[in-house]
N, C-alpha and C positions, 0 to 999 in steps of 0.2 A: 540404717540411720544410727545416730551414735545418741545416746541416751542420759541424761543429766542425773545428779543427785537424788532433784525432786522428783523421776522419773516412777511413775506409780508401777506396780506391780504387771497391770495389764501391759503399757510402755513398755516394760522391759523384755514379755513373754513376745509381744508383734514388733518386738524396734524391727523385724526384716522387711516391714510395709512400710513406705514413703510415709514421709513426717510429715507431709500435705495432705494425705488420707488419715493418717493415725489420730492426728492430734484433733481432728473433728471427729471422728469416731470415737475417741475417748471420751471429749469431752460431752456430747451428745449422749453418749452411755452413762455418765456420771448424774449429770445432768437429768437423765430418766429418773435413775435410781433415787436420787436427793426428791424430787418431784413425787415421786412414788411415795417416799416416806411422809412427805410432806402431807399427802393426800387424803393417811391416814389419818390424822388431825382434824382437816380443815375438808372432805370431799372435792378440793380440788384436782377433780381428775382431766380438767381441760387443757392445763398447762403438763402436765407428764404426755398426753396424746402429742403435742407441740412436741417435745423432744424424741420421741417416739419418730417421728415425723421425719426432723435434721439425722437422726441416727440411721434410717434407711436408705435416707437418699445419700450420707455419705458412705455407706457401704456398698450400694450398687455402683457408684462411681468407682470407688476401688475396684471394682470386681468389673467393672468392663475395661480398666486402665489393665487389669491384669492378664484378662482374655482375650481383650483385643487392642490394647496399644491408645485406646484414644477411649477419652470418656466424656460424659455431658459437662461442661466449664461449670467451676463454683461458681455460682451467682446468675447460671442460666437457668429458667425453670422447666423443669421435666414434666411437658403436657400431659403424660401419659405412664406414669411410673409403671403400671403392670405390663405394659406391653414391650416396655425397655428390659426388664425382667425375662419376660417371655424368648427375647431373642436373645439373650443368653444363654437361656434353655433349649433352645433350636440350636446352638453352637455343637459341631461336629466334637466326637470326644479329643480329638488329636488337640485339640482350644484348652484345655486342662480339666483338673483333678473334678470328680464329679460334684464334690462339695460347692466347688465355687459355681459351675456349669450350671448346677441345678437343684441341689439342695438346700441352702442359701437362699436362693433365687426365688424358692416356692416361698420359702420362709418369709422373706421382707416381704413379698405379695400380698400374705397372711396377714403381717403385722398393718399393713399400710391400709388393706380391706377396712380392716377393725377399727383401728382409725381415725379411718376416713367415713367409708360408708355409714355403718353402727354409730359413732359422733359418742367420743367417750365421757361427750357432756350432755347424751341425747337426756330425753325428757318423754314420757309418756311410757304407756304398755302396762301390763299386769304387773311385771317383776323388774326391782330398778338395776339393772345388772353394770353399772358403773362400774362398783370394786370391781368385778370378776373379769370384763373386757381389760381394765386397767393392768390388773396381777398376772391376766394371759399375756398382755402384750409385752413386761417385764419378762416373764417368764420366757418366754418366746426368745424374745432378745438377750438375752441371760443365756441360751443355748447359741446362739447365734457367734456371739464373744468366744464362748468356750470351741466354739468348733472353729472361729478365724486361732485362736489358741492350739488348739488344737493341729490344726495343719502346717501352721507356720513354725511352731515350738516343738512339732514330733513327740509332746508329749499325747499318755491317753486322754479319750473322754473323760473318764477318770477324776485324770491329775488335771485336767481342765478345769473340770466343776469346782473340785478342791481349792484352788486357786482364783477362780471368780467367788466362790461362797467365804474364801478368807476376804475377799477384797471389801474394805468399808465401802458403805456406799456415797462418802462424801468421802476425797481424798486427804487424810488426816495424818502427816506427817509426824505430828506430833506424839501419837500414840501407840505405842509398841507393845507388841501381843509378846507375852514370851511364858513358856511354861503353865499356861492354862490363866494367865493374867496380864493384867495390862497396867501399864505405867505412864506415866503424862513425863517427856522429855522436857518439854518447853519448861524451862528456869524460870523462876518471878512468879508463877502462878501460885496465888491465895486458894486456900479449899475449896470453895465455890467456885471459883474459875475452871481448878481440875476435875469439876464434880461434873460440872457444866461441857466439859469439853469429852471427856468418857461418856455420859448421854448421847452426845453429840457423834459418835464413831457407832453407838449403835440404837438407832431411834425405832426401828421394826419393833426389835422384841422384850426390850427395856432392860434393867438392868436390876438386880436384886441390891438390896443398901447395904448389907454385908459388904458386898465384893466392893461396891464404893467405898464402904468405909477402909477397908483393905487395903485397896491401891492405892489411894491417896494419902495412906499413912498417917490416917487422924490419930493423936493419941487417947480417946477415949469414944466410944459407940455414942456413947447418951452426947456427949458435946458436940458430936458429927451430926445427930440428931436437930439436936437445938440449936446449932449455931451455923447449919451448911444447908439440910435437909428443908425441916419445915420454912426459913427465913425464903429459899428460891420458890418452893412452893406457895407460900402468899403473893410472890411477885407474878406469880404464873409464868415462870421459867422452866420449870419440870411440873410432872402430876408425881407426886408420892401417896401410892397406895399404902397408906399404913398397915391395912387389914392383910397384904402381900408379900410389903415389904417391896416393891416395886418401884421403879423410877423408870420416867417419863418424860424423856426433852420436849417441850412444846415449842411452837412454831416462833414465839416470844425468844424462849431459850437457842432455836438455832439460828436466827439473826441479831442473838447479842456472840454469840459464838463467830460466827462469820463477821461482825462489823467488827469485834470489839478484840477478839484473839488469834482466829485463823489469819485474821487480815496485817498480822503484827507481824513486823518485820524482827 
């Protein structure tokens, strides 16, 4: 498949997988990943299960399109997702590479079990094991990408991981890593817009205000302070940890990002 400008990283490593597989796969993967972060916020772990969900059943569809020419129709539902799995895993080796055949195959089982069965919004029991079923099923899936990467791209597990661990987990055109920093591209952007949009590329593990104040090329700390930092923070756009020195997109913060910037033409 031939691949556009906007083509994200992942894109560009599987463009050899049909753009009717790919582009649900991606965006189903993306899709996790934003859900995931979001989760950490808010314990919404019942919508990241939902995409967890569309991201397996479109990769088993690729994966029987590719080992046997014919796969379940988008938009028919798969009564039986572990057993469609299964008889890929019963496919003779001469059907292809063992990753797709069967390594794979165990994996969505795994992810879809989790799920499904466990209910990543169940409720009761000793211990509330939410996050952990959530960050396995991420994680899972996470390895999942890197090994379709993996086989299609000829690079290592490796230079997989490498390549899924640079990937933002919302696709963020705007923001360029280069030399151990990052720069906000998009022109027009006020200091809280690019304050708001750098949170926004990495909301797991937050960002130190130094390095904001850096990239965004405030001319003084203490005014980036008083005039960027605490102002989104009374909005409850970010959390600034003062005592850290820490910054925090909150759920506020990534749907004025998505409505208000990412959505800008």
């Amino acid at each position: 498949m031939s691949t556009s400008k906007s083509s994200t990283p992942i894109e560009v490593a599987l463009s050899k997988i049909s753009s009717k597989f790919l582009s649900r796969i991606v965006k189903s993967y993306l899709e996790l990943k934003r859900r995931q972060a979001q989760a950490t916020f808010d314990a919404s772990y019942d919508s990241a299960g939902l995409s967890a969900g569309k991201f397996c059943e479109a990769v088993l569809r690729f994966i029987q399109s590719e080992l046997t020419s014919t796969y379940t129709p988008f938009g028919s539902h798969i009564s039986n997702f572990a057993e469609e799995c299964q008889k890929l895993i019963r496919l003779p080796k001469t059907s292809g590479v063992e990753s797709l055949r069967v390594i794979i195959p165990r994996s969505l089982i795994f992810v879809y079990t989790l799920r499904g069965k466990r209910g990543i919004g169940h409720v009761g029991g000793d211990v509330e094991a939410n996050a952990i079923d959530s960050a396995t099923i991420v994680r899972v899936c996470d390895w999942i990408v890197c090994e379709l990467i993996r086989t299609y791209h000829s690079l290592s597990l490796e230079e997989a991981q490498n390549l899924v661990d640079a990937i933002s987990t919302r696709s963020v055109p705007d923001v360029w890593e280069v030399a151990g920093k990052k720069r906000v591209l998009r022109k027009g952007l006020n200091y809280k817009q690019q304050t708001l949009l750098l949170a926004y590329s990495q909301p797991e593990s937050g960002l130190l205000s130094e390095d904001l104040f850096a990239w965004t090329e405030h001319p003084r700390f203490a005014g980036f302070r008083r005039d960027v930092l605490i102002p989104l923070h009374k909005s409850r756009l970010i959390e600034y940890d003062q005592d850290d020195d820490i910054v925090y997109i909150s759920p506020w913060g990534v749907r004025e990002v998505e409505e208000t910037i990412v959505s800008r033409t």
